[in-house]
C-alpha positions as CSV (number, residue, x, y, z in Angstrom):
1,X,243.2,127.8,-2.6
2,X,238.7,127.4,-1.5
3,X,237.3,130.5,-1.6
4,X,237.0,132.4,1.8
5,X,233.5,131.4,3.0
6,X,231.5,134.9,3.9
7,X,231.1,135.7,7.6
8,X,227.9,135.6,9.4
9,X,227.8,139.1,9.8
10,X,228.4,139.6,5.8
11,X,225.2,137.6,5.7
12,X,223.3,139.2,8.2
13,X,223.7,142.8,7.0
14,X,222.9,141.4,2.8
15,X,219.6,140.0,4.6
16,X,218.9,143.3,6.6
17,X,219.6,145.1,3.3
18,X,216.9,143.1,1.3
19,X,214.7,142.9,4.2
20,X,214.2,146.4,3.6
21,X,212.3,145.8,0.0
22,X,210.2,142.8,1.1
23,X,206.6,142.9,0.7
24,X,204.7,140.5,3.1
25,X,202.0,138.4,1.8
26,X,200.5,137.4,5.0
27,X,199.6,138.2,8.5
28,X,202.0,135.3,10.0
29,X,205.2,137.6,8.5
30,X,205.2,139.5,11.4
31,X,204.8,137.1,14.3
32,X,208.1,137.0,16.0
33,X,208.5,133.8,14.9
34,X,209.2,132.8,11.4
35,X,208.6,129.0,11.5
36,X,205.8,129.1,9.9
37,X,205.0,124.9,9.8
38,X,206.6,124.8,13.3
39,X,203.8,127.5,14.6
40,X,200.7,125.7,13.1
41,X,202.2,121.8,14.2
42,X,202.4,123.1,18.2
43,X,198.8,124.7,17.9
44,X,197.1,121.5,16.8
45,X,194.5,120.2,19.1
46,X,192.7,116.8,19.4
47,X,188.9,117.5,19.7
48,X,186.4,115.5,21.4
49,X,183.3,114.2,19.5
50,X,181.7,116.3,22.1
51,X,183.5,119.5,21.3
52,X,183.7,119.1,17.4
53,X,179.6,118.3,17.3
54,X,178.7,121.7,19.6
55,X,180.9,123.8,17.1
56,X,179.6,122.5,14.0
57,X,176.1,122.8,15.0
58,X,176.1,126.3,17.4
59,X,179.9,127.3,17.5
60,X,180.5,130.8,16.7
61,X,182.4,132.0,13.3
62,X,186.1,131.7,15.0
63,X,185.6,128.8,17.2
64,X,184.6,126.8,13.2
65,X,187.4,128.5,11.4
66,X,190.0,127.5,14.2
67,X,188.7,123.8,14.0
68,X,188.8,123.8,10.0
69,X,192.4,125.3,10.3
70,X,193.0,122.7,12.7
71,X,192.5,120.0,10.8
72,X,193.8,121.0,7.7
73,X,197.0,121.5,9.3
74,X,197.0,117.8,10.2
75,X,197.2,117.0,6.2
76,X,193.7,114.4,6.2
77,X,191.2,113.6,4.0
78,X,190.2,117.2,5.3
79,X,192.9,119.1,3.6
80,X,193.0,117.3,1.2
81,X,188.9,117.2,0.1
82,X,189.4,121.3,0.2
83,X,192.7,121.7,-1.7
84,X,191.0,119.7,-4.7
85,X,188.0,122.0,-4.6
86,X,190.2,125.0,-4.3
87,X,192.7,124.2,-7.0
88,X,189.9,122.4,-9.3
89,X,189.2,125.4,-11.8
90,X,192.6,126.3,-13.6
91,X,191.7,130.3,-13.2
92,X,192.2,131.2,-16.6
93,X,190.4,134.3,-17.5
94,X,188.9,136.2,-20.9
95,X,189.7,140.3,-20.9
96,X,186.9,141.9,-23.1
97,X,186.9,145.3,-24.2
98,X,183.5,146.7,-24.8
99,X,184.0,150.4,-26.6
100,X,181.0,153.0,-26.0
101,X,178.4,153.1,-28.8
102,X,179.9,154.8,-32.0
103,X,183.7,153.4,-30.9
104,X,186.1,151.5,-32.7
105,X,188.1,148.8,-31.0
106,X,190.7,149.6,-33.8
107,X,191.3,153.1,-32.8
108,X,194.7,153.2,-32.2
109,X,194.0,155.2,-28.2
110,X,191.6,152.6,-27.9
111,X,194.0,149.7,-28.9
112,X,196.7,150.9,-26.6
113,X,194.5,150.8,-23.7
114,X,193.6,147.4,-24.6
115,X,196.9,146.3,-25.0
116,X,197.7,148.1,-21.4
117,X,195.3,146.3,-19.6
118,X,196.1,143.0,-20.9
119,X,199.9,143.5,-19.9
120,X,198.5,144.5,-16.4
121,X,196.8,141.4,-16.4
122,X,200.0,139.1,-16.5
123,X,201.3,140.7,-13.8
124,X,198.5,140.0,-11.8
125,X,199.6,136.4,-12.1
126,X,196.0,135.9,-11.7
127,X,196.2,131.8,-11.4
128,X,198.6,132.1,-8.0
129,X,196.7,134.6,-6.2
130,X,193.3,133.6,-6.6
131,X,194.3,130.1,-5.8
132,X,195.5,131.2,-2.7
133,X,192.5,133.0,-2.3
134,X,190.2,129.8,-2.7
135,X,192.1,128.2,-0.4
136,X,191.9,130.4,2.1
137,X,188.0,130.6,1.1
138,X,187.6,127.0,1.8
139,X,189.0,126.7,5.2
140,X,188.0,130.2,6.6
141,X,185.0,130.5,5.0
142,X,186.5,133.7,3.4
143,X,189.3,135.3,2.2
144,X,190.0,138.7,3.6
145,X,193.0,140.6,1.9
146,X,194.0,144.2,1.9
147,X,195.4,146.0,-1.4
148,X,198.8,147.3,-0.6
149,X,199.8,148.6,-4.0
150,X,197.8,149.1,-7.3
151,X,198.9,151.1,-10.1
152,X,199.3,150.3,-13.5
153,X,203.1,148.9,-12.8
154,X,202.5,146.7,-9.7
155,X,199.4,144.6,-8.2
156,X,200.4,143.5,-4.4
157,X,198.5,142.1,-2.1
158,X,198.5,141.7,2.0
159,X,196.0,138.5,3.1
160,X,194.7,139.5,6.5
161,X,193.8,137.2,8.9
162,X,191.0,135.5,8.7
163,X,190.3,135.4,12.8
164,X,190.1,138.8,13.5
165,X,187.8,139.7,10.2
166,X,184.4,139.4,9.7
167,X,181.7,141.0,7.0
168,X,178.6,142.1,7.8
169,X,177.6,144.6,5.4
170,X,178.1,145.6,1.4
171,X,178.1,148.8,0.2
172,X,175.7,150.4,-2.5
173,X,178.0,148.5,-5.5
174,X,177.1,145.2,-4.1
175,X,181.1,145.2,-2.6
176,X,181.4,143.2,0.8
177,X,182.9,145.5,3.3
178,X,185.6,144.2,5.9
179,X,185.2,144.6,9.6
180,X,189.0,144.1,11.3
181,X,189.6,143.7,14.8
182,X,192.9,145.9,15.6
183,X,193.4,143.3,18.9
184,X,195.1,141.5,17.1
185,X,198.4,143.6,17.1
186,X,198.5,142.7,20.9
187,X,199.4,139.1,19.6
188,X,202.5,140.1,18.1
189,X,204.2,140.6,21.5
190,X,207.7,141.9,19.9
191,X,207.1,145.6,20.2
192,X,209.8,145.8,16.9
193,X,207.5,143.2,14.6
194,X,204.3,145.0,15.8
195,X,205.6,148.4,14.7
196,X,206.1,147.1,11.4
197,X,203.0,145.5,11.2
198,X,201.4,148.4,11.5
199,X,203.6,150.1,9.3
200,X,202.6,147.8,6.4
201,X,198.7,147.9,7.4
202,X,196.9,151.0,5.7
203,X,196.6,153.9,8.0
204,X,193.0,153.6,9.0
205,X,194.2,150.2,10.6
206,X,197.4,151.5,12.3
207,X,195.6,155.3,13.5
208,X,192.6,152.9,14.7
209,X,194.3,150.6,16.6
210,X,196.8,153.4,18.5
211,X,193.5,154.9,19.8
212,X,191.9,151.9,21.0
213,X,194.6,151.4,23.2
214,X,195.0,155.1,24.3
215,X,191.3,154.7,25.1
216,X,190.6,157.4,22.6
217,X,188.4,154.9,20.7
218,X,185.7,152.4,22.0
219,X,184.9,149.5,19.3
220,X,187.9,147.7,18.4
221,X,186.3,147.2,14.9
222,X,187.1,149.3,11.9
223,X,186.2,149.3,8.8
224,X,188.2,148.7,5.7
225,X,187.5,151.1,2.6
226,X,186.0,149.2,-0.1
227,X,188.6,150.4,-2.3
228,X,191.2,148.5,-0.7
229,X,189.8,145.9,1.3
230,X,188.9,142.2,-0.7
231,X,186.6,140.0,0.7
232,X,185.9,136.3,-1.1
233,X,183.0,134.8,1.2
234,X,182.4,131.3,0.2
235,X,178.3,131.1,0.1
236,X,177.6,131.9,3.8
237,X,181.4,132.3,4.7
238,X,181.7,129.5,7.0
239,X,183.7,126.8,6.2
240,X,181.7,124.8,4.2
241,X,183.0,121.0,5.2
242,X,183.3,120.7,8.7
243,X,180.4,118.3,8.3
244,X,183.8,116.1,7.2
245,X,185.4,116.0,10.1
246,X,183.8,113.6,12.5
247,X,183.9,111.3,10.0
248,X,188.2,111.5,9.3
249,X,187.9,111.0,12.8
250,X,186.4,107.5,12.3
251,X,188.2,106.4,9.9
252,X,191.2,107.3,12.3
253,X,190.2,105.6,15.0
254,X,189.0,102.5,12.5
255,X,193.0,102.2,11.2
256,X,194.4,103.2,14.7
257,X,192.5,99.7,16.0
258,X,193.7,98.1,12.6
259,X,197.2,98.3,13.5
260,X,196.7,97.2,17.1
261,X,195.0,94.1,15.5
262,X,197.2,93.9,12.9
263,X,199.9,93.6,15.5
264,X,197.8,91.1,17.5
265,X,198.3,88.8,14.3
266,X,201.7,89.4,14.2
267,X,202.4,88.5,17.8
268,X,203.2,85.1,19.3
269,X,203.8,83.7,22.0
270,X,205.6,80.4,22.8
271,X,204.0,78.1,25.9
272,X,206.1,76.3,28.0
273,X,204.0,73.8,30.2
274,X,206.0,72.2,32.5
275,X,205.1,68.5,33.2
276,X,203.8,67.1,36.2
277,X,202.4,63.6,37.6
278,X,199.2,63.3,36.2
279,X,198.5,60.7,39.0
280,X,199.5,61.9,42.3
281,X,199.4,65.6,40.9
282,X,203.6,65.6,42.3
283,X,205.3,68.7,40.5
284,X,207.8,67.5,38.4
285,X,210.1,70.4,38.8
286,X,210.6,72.6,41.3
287,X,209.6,76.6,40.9
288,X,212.7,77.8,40.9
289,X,213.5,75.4,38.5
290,X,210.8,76.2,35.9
291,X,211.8,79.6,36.8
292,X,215.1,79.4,35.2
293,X,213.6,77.6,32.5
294,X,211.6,80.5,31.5
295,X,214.9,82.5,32.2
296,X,217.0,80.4,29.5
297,X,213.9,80.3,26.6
298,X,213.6,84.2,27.4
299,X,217.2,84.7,26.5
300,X,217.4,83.0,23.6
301,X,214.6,84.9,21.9
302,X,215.5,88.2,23.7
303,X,216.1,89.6,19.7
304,X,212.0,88.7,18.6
305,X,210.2,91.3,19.5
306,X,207.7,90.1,18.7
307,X,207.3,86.8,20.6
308,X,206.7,86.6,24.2
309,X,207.4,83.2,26.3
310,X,204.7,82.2,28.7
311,X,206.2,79.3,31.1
312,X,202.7,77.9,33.0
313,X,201.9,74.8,35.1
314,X,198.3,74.8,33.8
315,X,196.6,74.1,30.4
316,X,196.8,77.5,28.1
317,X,194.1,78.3,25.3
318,X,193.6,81.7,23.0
319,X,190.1,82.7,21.9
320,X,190.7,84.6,18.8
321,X,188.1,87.4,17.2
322,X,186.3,86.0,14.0
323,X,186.8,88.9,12.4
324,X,188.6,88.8,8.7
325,X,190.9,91.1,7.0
326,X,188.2,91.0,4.8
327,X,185.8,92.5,6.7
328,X,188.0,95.2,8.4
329,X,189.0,96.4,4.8
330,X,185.0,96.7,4.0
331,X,184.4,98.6,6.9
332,X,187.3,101.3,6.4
333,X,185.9,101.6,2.6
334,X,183.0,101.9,3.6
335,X,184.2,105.0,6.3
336,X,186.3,106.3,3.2
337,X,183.1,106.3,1.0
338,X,181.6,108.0,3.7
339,X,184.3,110.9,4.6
340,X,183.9,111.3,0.6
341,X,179.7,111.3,0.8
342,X,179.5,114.0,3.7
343,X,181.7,116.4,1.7
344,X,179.5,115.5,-1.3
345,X,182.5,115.2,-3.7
346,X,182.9,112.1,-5.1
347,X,185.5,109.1,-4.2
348,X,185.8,108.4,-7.5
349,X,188.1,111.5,-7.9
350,X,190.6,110.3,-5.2
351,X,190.8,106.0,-6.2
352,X,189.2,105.9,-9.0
353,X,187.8,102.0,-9.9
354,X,185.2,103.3,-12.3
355,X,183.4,106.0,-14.4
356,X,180.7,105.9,-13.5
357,X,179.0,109.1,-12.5
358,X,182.1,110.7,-12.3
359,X,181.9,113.1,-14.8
360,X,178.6,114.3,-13.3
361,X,180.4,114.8,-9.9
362,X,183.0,117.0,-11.4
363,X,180.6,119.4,-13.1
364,X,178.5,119.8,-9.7
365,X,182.3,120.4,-8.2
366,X,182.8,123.0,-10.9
367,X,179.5,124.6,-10.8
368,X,179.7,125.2,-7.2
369,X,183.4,126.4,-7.3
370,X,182.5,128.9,-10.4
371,X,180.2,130.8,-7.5
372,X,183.6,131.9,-6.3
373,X,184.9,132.3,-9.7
374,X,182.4,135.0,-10.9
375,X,182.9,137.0,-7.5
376,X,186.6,136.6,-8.8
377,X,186.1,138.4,-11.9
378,X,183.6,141.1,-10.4
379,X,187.0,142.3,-8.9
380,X,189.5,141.7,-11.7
381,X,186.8,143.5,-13.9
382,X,186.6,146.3,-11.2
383,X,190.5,146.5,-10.4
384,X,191.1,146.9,-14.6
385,X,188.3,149.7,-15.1
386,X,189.6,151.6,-12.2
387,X,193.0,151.8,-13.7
388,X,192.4,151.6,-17.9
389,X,189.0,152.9,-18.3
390,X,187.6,155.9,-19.7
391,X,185.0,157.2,-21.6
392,X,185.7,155.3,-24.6
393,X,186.1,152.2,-23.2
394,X,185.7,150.1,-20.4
395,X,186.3,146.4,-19.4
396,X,184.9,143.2,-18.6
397,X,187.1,139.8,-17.2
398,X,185.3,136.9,-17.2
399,X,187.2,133.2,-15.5
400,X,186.3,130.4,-17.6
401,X,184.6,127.2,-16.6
402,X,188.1,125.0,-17.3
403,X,189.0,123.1,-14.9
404,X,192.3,120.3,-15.1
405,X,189.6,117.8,-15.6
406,X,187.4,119.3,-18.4
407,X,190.5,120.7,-20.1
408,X,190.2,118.4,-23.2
409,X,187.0,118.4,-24.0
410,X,186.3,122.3,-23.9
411,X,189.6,122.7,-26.4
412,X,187.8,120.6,-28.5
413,X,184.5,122.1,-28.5
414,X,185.6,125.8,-28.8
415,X,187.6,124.7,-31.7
416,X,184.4,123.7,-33.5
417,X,182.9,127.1,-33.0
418,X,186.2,128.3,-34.0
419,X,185.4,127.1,-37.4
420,X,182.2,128.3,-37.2
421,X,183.1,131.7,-36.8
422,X,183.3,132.2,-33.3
423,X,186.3,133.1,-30.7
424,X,189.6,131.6,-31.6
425,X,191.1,132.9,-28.2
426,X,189.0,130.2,-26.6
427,X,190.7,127.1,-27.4
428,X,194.3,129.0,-26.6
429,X,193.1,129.7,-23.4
430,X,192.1,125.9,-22.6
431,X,195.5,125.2,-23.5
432,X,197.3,127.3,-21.2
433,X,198.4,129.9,-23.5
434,X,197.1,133.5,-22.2
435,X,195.3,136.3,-24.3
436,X,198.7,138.3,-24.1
437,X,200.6,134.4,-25.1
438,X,198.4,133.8,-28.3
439,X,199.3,137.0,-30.1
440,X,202.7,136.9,-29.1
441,X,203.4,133.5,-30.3
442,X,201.3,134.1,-33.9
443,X,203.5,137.2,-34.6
444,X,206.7,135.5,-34.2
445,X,205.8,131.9,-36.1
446,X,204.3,134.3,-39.0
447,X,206.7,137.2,-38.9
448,X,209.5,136.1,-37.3
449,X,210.2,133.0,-38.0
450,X,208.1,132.9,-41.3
451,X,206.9,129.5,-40.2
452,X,203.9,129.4,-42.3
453,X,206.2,129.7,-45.4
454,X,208.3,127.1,-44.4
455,X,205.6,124.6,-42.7
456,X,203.1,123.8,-45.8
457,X,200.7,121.3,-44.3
458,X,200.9,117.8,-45.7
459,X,198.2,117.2,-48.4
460,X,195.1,114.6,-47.2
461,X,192.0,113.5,-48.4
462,X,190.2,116.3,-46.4
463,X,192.4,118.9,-47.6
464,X,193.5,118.0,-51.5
465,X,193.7,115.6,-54.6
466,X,196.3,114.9,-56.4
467,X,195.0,117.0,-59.4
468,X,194.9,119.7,-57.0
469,X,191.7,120.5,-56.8
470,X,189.7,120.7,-53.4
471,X,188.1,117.7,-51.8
472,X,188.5,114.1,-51.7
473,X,190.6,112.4,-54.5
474,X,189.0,110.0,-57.0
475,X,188.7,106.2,-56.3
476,X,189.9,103.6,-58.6
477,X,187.2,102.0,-60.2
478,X,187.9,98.6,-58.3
479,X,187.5,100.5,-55.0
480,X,184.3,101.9,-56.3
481,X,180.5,100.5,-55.4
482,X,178.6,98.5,-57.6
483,X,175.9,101.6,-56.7
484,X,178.3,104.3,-57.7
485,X,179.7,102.3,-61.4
486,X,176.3,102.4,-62.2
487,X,175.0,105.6,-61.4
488,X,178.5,106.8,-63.4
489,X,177.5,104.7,-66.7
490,X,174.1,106.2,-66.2
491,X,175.6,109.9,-66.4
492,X,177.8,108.9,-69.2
493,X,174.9,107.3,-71.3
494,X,172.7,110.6,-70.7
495,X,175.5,112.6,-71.7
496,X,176.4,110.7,-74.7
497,X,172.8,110.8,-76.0
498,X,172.5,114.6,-76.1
């Protein structure tokens, strides 16, 4: 006998149950309506030219993030221009300790903090979270986010949204502090989700908002603490390619009157011309007889669609467009060059034909990009000294410059200052191994697994001779020079003579 299939009330009171310990990760959790891909779809709106000019040039801060999010919903060249700026760096950071003057790193206190704050590290999962930070960065013009937890067990975080959040000042750190407007409860209209919103929310939100709508409070701002509140603006923190959008637009439109051509080409249509005395100009048949023999050709091709029967007593011409394939597909490479050129990335990156100038392009992409990286690290740093520094020691994070286009090449040139004497956690990191991942790995291939016992690398000509001394092995005298034999019976004679 099948297994008895569990009721839908088993089902509902498991999900009730976990429900319970769910953190939520973003300000659509509590909407009332979980379909999160079904919410964003209905809200999409088709601009004018008009309308999407005014907002670029004077449109205020939500009226330009509304349009971004609007047409990065629609999954364009739009979205996907910012999700290759936003996942171009690969996040991967350096944790360095920096003991006070007359401290040693291999104090044993000192180690074990080290070693703590690198563990806290990993559970940041730092490459998730600030690539959904950039992302929100990059259509927003900032990411706003509120600290739910931190302690030196658990790192969670609650993005806010970006709508109702603005920055206008920074405290005396340099920190960005976060304005939130607490209307935005009234747009969870469930009275049940908008209680546990404001559960969730810190209590200076949820205390702030209850008085603004008992009239107890006048500005429907608050302020976030600094502590708590993370703010990512992106340069000015506008969304930095709406420039973009008019031209996706045309090239849209440009493919839209494609097709119709397209299916212009593909259409035919058969002419029937029925005869008649040239002479006396007599009608050979009747109307209602060339009616039904339009009626018969119309049947038998009723399964084309697409050929159409024209039955005519007159002469029939078509004047067709000169316009070639050829032509068309220059002028929608030229809009895609163009949708590419206003964003000031490179085409190159998206159909590449070329090289040329394309590594160029990428750095510029990665220069601008490390802007929100460093303001990245100001917080990891921050976050890590709050919770694992002290006296003797505080902390420093730093997100490299590698990117899943610049990989190889920086593995390769940290491993030559490797052998120079310089960091050997650098070309790790460019591998995708972490700081925490490197030691780990070396302590069980060495002491585990006594892999360099068992793994003697293979003797070369860079690394022995067969005599077993160091260097290059001898040459038989046929593969010699004529320069070198000579030079050889030269040393010999000089040696034989003294």
């Amino acid at each position: 006998m099948g297994q008895e299939k569990p009721t839908g009330k088993f089902n509902l009171d498991s999900f009730k149950r976990a429900k319970d310990n769910m953190i939520a990760t973003n300000e659509t959790a509590y909407s009332g309506d979980w379909s999160f891909n079904r919410r964003h779809v209905s809200r999409l709106k088709d601009y004018t030219p008009e309308e999407i000019e005014r907002i670029i040039d004077s449109g205020s801060l939500p009226e330009q993030q509304r349009l971004s999010r609007n047409y990065f919903y629609k999954d364009g060249f739009y979205k996907r221009i910012l999700v290759y700026y936003a996942t171009l760096l690969k996040y991967v950071g350096l944790l360095i300790p920096n003991p006070t003057y007359g401290k040693k790193l291999s104090t044993e206190t000192i180690q074990k903090r080290y070693c703590n704050a690198v563990d806290f590290i990993e559970r940041m999962s730092l490459p998730s979270f600030l690539t959904n930070c950039a992302i929100r960065a990059m259509i927003d013009g900032s990411y706003f986010g509120i600290i739910q937890t931190l302690d030196r067990k658990t790192f969670s975080v609650l993005d806010l949204p970006s709508g109702y959040c603005c920055s206008r000042f920074k405290d005396t750190e340099g920190n960005d502090i976060i304005e939130f407007d607490v209307t935005y409860f009234n747009t969870i209209i469930d009275e049940d989700s908008r209680e546990m919103a404001l559960s969730v929310y810190p209590k200076v939100v949820s205390n702030a908002y209850r008085k603004f709508m008992k009239g107890k409070r006048k500005s429907r701002w608050v302020f976030i603490p600094t502590d708590i509140g993370i703010c990512f603006p992106m340069l000015d923190g506008r969304p930095m390619f709406l420039n973009v959008i008019p031209a996706t637009i045309n090239y849209d439109e440009a493919v839209e009157t494609e097709k119709e051509r397209d299916l212009e080409e593909i259409k035919k249509i058969i002419v029937q011309k029925i005869p008649h005395n040239t002479t006396t100009g007599d009608l050979l048949f009747e109307p209602e007889e060339a009616q039904e023999i339009h009626s018969g050709t119309v049947g038998m091709l009723r399964g084309n669609k697409n050929v159409s029967v024209l039955t005519t007593y007159a002469d029939v011409d078509a004047i067709q467009s000169k316009t070639t394939s050829d032509t068309v597909s220059n002028n929608l490479e030229k809009m895609v060059n163009n949708i590419y050129y206003e964003s000031g990335a490179s085409g190159q990156l998206f159909a590449s034909n070329s090289n040329l100038s394309l590594e160029t392009s990428i750095k510029n992409d990665m220069a601008m990009m490390m802007i929100l990286a460093n303001k990245f690290s100001t917080f990891v740093t921050n976050i890590v000294n709050q919770l694992y520094a002290n006296s003797n020691i505080d902390f420093k994070y730093v997100i490299l410059p590698i990117t899943y286009y610049n990989d190889d090449k920086y593995m390769e040139s940290t491993f030559k200052l490797a052998n120079t004497g310089y960091s050997f956690l650098l070309p790790a990191l460019a591998t995708g191994l972490s700081q925490k991942d490197l030691g780990n790995i070396k302590d069980l291939e060495n002491d585990v697994l006594k892999l360099s016992e068992k793994l003697i690398p293979l003797a070369s000509s860079y690394t022995q001779s067969s005599s077993g001394e160091v260097g290059a092995p001898e040459k038989a005298p046929e593969e010699k020079a004529k320069k070198t034999v000579q030079n050889e019976e030269s040393l010999d004679r000089q040696g034989g003579s003294e």
